[in-house]
Structures are given as C-alpha cells and as structure tokens.
C-alpha positions as CSV (number, residue, x, y, z in Angstrom):
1,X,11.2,-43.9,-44.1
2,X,9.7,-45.6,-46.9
3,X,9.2,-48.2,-49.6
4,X,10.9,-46.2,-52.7
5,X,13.8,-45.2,-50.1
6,X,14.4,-48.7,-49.2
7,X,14.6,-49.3,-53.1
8,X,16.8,-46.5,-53.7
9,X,19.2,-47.9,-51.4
10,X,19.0,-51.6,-53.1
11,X,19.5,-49.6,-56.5
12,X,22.5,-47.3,-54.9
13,X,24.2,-50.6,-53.7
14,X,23.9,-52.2,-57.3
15,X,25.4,-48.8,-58.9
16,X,28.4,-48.3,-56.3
17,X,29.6,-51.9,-56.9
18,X,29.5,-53.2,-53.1
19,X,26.8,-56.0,-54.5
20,X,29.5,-56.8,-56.6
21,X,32.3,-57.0,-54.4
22,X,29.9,-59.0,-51.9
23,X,29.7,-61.4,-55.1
24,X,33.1,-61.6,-55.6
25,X,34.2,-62.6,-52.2
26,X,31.4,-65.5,-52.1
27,X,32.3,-66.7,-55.6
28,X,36.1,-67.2,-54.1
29,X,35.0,-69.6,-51.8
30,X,35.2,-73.3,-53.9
31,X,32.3,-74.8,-52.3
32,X,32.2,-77.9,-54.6
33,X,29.8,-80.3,-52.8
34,X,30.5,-82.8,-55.1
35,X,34.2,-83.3,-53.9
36,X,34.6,-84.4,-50.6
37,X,38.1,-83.0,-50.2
38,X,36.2,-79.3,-50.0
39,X,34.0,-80.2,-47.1
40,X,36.1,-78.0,-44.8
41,X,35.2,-75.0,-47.5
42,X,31.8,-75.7,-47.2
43,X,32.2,-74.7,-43.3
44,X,34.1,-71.9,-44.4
45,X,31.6,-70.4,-46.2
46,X,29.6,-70.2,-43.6
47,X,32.0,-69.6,-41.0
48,X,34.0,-66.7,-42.3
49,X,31.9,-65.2,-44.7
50,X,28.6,-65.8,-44.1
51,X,28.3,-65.5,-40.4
52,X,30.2,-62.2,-39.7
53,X,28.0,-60.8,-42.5
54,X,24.9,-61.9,-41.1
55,X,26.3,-60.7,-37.5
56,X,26.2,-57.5,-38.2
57,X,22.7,-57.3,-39.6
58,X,21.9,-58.6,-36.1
59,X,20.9,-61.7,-36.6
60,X,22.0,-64.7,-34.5
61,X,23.9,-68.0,-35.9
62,X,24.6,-71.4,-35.9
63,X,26.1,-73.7,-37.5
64,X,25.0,-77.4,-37.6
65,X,26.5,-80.8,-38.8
66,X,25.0,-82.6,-41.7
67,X,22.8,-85.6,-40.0
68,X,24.7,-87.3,-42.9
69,X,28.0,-88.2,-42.0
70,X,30.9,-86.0,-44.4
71,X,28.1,-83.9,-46.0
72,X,27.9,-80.0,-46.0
73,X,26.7,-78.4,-42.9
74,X,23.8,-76.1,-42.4
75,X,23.5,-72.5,-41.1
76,X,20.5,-71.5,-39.3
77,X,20.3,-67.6,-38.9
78,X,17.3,-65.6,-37.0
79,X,16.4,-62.2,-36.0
80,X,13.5,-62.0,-34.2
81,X,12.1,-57.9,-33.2
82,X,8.9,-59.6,-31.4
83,X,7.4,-63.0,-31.2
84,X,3.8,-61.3,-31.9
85,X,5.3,-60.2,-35.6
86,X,4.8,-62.5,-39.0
87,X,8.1,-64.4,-39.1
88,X,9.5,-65.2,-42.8
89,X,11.3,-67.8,-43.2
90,X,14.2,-67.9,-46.3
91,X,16.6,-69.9,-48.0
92,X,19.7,-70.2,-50.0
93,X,22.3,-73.0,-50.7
94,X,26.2,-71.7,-50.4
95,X,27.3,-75.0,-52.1
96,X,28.1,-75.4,-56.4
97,X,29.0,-77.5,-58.6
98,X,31.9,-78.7,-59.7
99,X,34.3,-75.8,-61.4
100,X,35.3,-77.4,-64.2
101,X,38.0,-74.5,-64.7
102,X,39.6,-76.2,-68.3
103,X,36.4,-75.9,-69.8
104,X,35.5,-72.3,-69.3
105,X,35.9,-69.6,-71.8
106,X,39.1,-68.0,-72.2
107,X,39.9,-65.4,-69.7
108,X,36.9,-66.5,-67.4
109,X,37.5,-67.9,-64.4
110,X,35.1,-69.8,-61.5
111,X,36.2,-68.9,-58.5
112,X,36.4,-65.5,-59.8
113,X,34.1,-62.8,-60.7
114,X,34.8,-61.6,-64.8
115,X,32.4,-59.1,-65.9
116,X,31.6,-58.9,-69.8
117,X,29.5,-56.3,-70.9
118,X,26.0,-57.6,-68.6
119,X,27.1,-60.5,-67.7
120,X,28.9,-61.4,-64.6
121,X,30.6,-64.8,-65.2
122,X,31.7,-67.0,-62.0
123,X,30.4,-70.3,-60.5
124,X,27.7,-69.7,-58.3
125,X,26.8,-67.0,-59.5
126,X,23.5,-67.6,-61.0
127,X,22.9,-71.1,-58.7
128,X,22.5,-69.7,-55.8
129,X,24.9,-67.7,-54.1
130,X,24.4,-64.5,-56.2
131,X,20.7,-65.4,-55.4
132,X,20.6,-65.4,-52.2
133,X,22.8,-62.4,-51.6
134,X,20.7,-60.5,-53.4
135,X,17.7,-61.6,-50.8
136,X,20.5,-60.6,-47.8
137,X,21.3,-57.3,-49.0
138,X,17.7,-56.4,-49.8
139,X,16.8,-57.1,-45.8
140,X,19.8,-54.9,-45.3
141,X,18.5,-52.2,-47.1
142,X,15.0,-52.2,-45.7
143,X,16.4,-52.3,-42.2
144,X,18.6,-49.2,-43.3
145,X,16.0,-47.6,-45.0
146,X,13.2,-48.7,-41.5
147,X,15.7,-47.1,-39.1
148,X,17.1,-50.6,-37.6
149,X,13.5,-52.3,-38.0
150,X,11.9,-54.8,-40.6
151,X,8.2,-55.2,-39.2
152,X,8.5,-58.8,-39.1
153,X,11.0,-61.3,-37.7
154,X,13.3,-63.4,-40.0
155,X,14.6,-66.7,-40.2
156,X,17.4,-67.9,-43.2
157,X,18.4,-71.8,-43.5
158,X,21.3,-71.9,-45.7
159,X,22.3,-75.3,-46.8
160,X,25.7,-76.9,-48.0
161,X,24.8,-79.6,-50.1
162,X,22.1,-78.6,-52.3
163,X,24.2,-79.8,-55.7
164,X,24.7,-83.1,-54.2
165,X,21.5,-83.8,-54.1
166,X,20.9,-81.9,-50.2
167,X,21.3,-84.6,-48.4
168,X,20.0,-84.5,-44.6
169,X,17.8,-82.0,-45.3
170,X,14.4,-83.3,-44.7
171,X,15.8,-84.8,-41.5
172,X,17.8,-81.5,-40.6
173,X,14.6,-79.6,-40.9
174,X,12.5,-82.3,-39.1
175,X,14.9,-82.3,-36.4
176,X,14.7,-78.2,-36.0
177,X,10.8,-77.5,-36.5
178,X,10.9,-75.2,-33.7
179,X,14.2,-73.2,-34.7
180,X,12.4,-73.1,-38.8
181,X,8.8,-72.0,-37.3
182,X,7.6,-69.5,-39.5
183,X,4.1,-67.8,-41.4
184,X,5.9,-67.5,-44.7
185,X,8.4,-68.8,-47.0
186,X,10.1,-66.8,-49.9
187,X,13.1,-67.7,-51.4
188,X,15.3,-67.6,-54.5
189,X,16.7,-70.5,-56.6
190,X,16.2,-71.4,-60.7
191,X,15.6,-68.9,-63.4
192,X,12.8,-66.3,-64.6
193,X,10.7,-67.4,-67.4
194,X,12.6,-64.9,-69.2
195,X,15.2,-62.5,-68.6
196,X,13.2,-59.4,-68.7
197,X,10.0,-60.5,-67.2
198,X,10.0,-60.5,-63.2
199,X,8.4,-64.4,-62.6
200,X,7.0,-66.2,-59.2
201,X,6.5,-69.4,-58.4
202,X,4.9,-71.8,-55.9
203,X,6.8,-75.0,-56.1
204,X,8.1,-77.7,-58.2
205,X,7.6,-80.7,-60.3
206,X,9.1,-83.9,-58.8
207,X,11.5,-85.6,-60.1
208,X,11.2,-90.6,-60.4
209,X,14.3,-92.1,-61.7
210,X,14.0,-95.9,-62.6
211,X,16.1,-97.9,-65.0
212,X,14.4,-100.9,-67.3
213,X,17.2,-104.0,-67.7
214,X,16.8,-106.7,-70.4
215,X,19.0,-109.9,-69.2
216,X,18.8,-112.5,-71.7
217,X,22.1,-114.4,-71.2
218,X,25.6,-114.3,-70.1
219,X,28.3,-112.5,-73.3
220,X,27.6,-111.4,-76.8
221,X,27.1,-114.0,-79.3
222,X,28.1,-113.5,-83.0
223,X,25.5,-112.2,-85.4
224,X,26.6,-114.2,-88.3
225,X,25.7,-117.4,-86.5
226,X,22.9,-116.9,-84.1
227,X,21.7,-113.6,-85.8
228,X,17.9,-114.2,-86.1
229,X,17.7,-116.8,-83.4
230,X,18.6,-115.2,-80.7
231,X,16.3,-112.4,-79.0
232,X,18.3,-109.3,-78.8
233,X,18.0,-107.5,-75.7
234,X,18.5,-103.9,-77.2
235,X,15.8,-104.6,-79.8
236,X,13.6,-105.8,-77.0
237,X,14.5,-102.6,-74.3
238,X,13.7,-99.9,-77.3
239,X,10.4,-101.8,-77.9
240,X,9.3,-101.6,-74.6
241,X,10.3,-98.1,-74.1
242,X,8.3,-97.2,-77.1
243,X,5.5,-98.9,-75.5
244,X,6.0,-96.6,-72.6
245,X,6.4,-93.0,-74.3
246,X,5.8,-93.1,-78.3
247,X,7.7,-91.3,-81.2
248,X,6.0,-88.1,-80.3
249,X,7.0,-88.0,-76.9
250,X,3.7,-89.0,-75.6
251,X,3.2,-91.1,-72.8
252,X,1.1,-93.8,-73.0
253,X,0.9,-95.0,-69.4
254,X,-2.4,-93.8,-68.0
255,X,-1.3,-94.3,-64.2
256,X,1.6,-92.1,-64.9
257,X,0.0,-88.9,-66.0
258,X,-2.5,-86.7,-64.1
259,X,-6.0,-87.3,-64.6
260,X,-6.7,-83.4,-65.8
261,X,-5.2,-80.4,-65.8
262,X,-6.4,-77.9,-62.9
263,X,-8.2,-75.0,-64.2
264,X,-6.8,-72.6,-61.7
265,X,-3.4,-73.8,-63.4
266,X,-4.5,-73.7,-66.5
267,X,-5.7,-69.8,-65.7
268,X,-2.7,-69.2,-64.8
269,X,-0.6,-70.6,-67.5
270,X,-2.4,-68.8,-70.0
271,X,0.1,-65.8,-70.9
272,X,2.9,-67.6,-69.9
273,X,5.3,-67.8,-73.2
274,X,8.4,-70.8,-73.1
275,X,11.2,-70.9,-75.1
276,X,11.3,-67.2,-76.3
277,X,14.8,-66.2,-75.1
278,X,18.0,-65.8,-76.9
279,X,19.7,-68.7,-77.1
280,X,17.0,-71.2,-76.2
281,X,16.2,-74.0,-78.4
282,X,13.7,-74.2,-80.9
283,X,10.8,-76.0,-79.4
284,X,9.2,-79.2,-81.1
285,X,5.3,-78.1,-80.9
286,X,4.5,-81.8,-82.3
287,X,6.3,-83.3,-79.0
288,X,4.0,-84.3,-75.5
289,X,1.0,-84.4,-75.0
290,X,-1.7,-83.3,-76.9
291,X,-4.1,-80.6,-76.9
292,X,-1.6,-78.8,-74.4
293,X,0.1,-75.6,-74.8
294,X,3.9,-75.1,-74.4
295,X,4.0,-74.0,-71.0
296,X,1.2,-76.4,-69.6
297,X,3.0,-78.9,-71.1
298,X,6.4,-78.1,-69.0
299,X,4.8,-76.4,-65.9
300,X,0.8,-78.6,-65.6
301,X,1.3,-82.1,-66.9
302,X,4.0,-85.3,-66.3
303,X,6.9,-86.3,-69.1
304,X,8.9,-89.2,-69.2
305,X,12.2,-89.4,-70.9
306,X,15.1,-91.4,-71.5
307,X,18.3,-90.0,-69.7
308,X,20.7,-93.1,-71.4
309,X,20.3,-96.5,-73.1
310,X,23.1,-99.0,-73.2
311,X,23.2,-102.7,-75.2
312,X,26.4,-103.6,-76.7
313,X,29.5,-101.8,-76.1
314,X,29.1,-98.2,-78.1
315,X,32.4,-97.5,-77.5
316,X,33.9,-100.4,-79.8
317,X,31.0,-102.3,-81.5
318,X,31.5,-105.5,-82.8
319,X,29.3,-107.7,-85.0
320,X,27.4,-109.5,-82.1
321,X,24.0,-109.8,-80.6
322,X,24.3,-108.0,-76.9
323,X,23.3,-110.3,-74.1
324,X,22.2,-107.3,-71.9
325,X,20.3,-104.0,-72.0
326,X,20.0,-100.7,-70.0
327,X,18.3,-97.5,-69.7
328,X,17.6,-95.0,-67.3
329,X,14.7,-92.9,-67.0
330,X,12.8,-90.4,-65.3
331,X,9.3,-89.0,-64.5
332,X,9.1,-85.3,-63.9
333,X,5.4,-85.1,-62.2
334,X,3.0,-82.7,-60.6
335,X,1.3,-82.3,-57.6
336,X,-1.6,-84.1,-59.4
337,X,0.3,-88.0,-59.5
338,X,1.3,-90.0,-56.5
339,X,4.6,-91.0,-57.6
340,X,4.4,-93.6,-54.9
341,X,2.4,-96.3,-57.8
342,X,4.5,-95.4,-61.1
343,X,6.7,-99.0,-60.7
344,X,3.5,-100.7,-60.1
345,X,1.9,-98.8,-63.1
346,X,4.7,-99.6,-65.5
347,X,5.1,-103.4,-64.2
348,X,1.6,-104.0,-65.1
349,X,2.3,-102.3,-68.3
350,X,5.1,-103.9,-69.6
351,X,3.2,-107.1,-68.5
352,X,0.2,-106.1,-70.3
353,X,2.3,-105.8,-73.4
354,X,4.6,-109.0,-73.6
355,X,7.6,-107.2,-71.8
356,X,8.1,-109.6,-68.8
357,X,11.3,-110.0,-69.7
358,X,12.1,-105.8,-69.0
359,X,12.6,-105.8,-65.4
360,X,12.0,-102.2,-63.9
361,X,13.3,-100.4,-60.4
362,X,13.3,-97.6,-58.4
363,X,16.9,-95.8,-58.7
364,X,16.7,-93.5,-56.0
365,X,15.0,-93.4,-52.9
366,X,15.4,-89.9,-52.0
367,X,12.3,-88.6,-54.6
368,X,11.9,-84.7,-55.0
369,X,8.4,-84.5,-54.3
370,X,6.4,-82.4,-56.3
371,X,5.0,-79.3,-54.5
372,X,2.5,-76.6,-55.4
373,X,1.0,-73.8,-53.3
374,X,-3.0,-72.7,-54.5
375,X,-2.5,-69.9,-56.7
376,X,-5.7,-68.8,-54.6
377,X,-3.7,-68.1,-51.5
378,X,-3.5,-64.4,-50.4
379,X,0.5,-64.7,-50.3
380,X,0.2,-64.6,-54.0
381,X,-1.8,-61.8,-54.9
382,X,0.1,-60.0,-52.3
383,X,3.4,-60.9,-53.9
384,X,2.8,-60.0,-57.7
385,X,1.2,-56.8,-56.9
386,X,4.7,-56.3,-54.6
387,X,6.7,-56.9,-57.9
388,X,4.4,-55.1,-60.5
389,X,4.5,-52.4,-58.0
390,X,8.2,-52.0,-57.9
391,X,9.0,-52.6,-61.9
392,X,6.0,-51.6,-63.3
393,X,5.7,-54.9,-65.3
394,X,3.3,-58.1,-65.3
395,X,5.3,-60.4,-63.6
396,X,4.8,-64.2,-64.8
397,X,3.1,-66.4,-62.3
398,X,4.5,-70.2,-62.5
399,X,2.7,-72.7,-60.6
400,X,5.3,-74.7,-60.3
401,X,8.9,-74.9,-61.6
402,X,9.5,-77.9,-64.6
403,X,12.4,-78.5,-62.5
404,X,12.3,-79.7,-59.3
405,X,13.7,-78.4,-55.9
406,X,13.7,-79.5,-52.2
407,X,10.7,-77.7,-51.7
408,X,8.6,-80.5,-50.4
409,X,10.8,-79.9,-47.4
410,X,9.4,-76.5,-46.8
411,X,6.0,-77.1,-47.6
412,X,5.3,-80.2,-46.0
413,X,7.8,-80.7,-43.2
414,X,7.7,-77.6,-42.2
415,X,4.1,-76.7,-43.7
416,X,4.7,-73.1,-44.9
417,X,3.3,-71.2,-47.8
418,X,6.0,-71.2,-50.5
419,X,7.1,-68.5,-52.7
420,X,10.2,-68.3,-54.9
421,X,11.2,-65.3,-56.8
422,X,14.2,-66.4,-59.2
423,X,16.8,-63.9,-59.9
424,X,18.6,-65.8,-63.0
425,X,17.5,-65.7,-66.6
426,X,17.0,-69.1,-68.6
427,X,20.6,-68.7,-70.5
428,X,22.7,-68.2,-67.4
429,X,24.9,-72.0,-68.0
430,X,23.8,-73.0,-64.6
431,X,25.6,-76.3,-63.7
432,X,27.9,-75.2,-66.8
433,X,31.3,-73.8,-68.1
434,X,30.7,-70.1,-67.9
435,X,27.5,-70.0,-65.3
436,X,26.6,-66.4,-65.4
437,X,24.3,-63.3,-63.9
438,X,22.8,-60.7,-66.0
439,X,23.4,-57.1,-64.5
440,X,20.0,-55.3,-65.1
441,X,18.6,-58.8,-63.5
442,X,20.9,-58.2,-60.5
443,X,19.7,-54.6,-60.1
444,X,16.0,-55.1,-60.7
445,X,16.3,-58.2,-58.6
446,X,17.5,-55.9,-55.7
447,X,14.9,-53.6,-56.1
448,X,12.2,-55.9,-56.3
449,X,13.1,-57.8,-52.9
450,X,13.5,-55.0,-51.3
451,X,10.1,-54.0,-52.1
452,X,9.4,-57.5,-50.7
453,X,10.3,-57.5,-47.7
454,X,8.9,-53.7,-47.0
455,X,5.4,-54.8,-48.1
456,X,5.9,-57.4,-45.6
457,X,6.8,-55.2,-42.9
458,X,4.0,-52.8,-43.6
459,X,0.7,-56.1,-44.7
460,X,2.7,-59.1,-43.4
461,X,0.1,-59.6,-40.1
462,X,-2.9,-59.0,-42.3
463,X,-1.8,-61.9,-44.6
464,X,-1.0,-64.6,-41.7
465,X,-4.6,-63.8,-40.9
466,X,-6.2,-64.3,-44.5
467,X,-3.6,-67.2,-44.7
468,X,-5.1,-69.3,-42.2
C-alpha cells in the first residue's frame, strides 16, 4: 500500500481506456435540465448509472425529489468506515445543457463520446460529468490501492439541475444538514487557469442581475416631426449606463465596488497569469479598474456589464423616436460587497445624476453569493503541496473563481471549508457546440485526486484539528 500505487492505478485506468468507456456511458445519458420533457433522464442518470456504480464502491444511496416541483432530483451517496474519521464531503452535477446537436462540428456528436487527437468531444464532458467521474474513480483507486479502506468517511451530493440554475438546492441542503455533515469539502466544476498548470480554488464571485427601463410614452413617434422635441428614451438609457460604468469599463459607483483589495488576495494573485491560452482572446489591458492587474481584476475586484440593450425595434428599424428603453445587467462581486445595497446604491445614483426617469430592479431573486475560503486555512496548504507533490508543478492558487457557482450553499449552509480542483482547461466550449476534455488533463487529473484523497487518508484528522 501506498500513495504512488494508488496513482499508478489512476494512471493505468486512464491508459487501458475504462475512464473512457465510464465517460462514454455517462455522456449517453441526455440529461438536458433545460427541457422539461428529459426530467425522467435526469432520474436515470442517477438511477441506472450512477447508483449501481457507486454500489459497488460500497457506498449507500438515495435518491431525493427536487423541493421544486418538475426539477431534477438529487443523489445523496455516503460511505462511512467510522464516525471518529474526517468525513469529506463532494460534489458533482449529472445535468447539461442543452445539445444543440445541428450546431456541432461535423462528425461530432453530444451524446456521444468522439476523440480527436487530445481532445475528447461530448456534452458534459468538460461541465461536469467527466469531472466528477474523474473524482469517483480516483476514490476507487485509493480504496483499491488501501486494501478496501480510505482513512476517512465520504459523502457525494450530486445534483440534477445545476444548468438550470440548481434550483432547490439551498433548501435541499438545508433540509439534509445532518445527511451533508462533514470536516471538508472538495469538489470539481469550471476550468484550470490554464491547461497545463494544476489550479485550486476556494470559492466564487457572485453573480446581481438588474435591468434599467426608460418609459417615456406609449409607440414610436416619427423623427421627421417630433425629432428634437421629444426625449428619446435610448439616448437617455445609454447615458445613464455610461454614468454607471464609463468607456473604459470602469465603474463609477462607489457602493458597488469593494472598498480594497485584500492583501492576502492580492499575495496570492501575484503569479497568476490570465488570458495566456490558445485560443483566448486578446485582453484589453486599458479595460476595468485601474491600478489592477489582469487577474485581480477578474479574480479580487467587482465588474459591471451590459448583457443586452433594447430601444426601437433592431430587427426592422424605422425612422422613429422609440418610446421605451431596456437593458440588462449584471454585477459579478466578491466576498468584499454586500450585494444586498447595489439597487439602493444605483437608485441614489441615477438620482444623483438626473436619471429619475431610469427605473432600476432586481431580476432574479435567487443571487449566487459570492464565497471565499481564507487562503490562510490549513486545508490549503495541505492541498497544493498534495498537487505539487503528485505533478511536480506549482499549482495556481485562485481565491475565487470570476464565475460564480452554488458554493455559497456549501460554505454557508452547510459551513464547510471549500476546495475545488477543476479538471477542464479554459478552451473546452463549455455550454457550447463541441464542449470538450483534454486527455493529458484527464490523466493528470486522475492522478492528482487520487493523490487527494490518500493524503487525506493518511493527514485528514490532523487538519480537522488545525481547521477548527
């Protein structure tokens, strides 16, 4: 027994293709969330794939409605070897989005597995089901390679409804406190920083949608004749917005921005390198805010943009002054804002600035909060020595994703540690025609939870106690 056998068998079940074949038989499954016709794939999923797999690891299962009526279940899967061991909790999301078959590349498919060259095309592959396989057949490894045993007790919520937005969640998990109870949380979701460099990180930026309407008056009224007299509303909406965020993509709303930047993010930011990948666009230094680098600007600070404006009809324009306007917007935000005074802060805006015509609300109610765990805490030392251990590399330490997940749920319903270690690559068309995996990702990912979960085994008690 030990840590470089449990990696040789990750490694050996990357090179005989049964990761693969696992993959294949998951990415058959259409587990669109989005259409409500495939709810009863959704329980499938779990059901006939998920479940016997999981079975035979010994674990125990259930399967749990959706607190939401017609949205995708939830699996709850534990194996417990004693109550007195750390318990690590993990996650993973069976559900995509939508296939869009017509759109894909010729001779790709998304309900099937096409590999070309390094990559492994399919839908889901990259977001999440290849993700958190990979996590699955690591445990299985280190059980294999531990002679039946882990050293801790584990816990797996898997989730049907992630891409529509995971609805029930936060009330699922509230609901099963007890049944989630854990010391630790690592999963797997989003991309590396880049392909080749093994990356961590400890939550997420939140996500505020709100949409500014301009109503002056009832129809469009010809420009010819009222063309100077009449206020137009798009004119007025643009002006406002630029009040908001100006033409370098700076905002200019004190009460939505953080007051600083943390130095213990900023320390941790500093070798961090965005928008170095093939593929990835050519960054606009001159954009945000100023006096930031790339990746604090993305990972430490708050951006506002405009998602769609609408005066007129764009489709067909005529030669008339528009009697409405409408945009929507969002806020991504960190741990450092309360997202809970942004309408109030842009009301008093507007007002401050002649815009009480721009009326502004809240879009959704269900807001991504923004999550971060202290790069301080001992879980992640622990877990970038585990992954420069096992690749030899300097892993990249994100203290929060730009994007944003449900982790709020983890860390504050259920008030674990969080730690995600992504197994996609920045390029992989999530959410797109032709979503893909890299190969050497898959393999390296495999190795490196795998190391994971055997340096949990062997340290996890020590940590629960530096921990709390």
């Amino acid at each position: 027994m030990s840590r470089a056998l449990a990696i040789d068998y990750a490694s050996e079940h990357f090179d005989n293709g049964d990761f693969l074949a696992l993959l294949q038989r998951s990415v058959a499954h259409p587990t669109e969330s989005q259409e409500p016709e495939q709810l009863p794939e959704l329980y499938r999923y779990l059901e006939s794939f998920i479940t016997p797999h999981l079975r035979a690891l010994g674990f125990e299962t259930t399967i749990h409605d959706n607190p939401v009526k017609g949205r995708g279940p939830f699996l709850i899967a534990s194996r417990i070897e004693d109550p007195a061991l750390p318990t690590l909790l993990s996650y993973g999301h069976g559900d995509v989005v939508r296939g869009y078959a017509a759109q894909w590349r010729e001779g790709l498919s998304p309900w099937e597995v096409v590999v070309d060259g390094d990559r492994w095309y399919g839908r889901g592959t990259a977001d999440n089901k290849g993700q958190h396989l990979i996590n699955i057949t690591a445990l299985e490894q280190v059980i294999k390679a531990r002679g039946g045993k882990l050293g801790f007790n584990t816990k797996l919520l898997l989730e049907m409804g992630e891409e529509d937005g995971s609805p029930g969640l936060g009330k699922f998990c509230a609901a099963h406190q007890d049944e989630l109870a854990a010391d630790i949380f690592i999963a797997s979701d989003g991309p590396r920083l880049a392909a080749a460099r093994p990356t961590l990180f400890l939550g997420s930026r939140g996500v505020f949608n709100f949409e500014l309407t301009v109503d002056l008056r009832e129809g469009a009224h010809h420009s010819g004749n009222w063309g100077g007299l009449l206020a137009n509303p798009g004119i007025v909406l643009a002006n406002a917005i630029a009040s908001l965020v100006d033409k370098q993509g700076r905002v200019q709303v004190p009460g939505l921005k953080p007051q600083k930047l943390p130095d213990n993010v900023r320390a941790a930011l500093v070798d961090i390198e965005v928008g170095s990948g093939p593929g990835d666009p050519e960054i606009d230094h001159q954009w945000g805010e100023p006096g930031l680098s790339a990746s604090e600007k993305v990972f430490g600070w708050n951006t506002l943009d405009v998602l769609a404006f609408k005066t007129g009809n764009p489709q067909a324009p005529v030669h008339a002054i528009p009697g409405s306007a409408w945009a929507l917007c969002h806020i991504r935000f960190t741990v450092d804002s309360d997202y809970r005074t942004f309408i109030d802060a842009i009301r008093t805006h507007l007002d401050a600035h002649g815009f009480d015509t721009v009326k502004v609300a809240q879009t959704r109610m269900d807001v991504m909060h923004a999550t971060r765990l202290d790069p301080a805490s001992p879980w992640v030392g622990w877990a970038l020595d585990s992954l420069k251990r096992t690749t030899d590399k300097s892993p990249a330490l994100l203290p929060n994703l730009g994007g944003s997940l449900p982790n709020d749920v983890f860390s504050e319903i259920l008030g674990l540690p969080t730690v995600w270690i992504p197994h996609s690559y920045p390029a992989c068309s999530q959410h797109a025609p032709n979503e893909h995996l890299l190969a050497p990702v898959v393999r390296e990912s495999l190795q490196i939870m795998a190391g994971i979960f055997w340096d949990l085994g062997d340290e996890g008690s020590r940590l629960v106690k530096e921990a709390n």
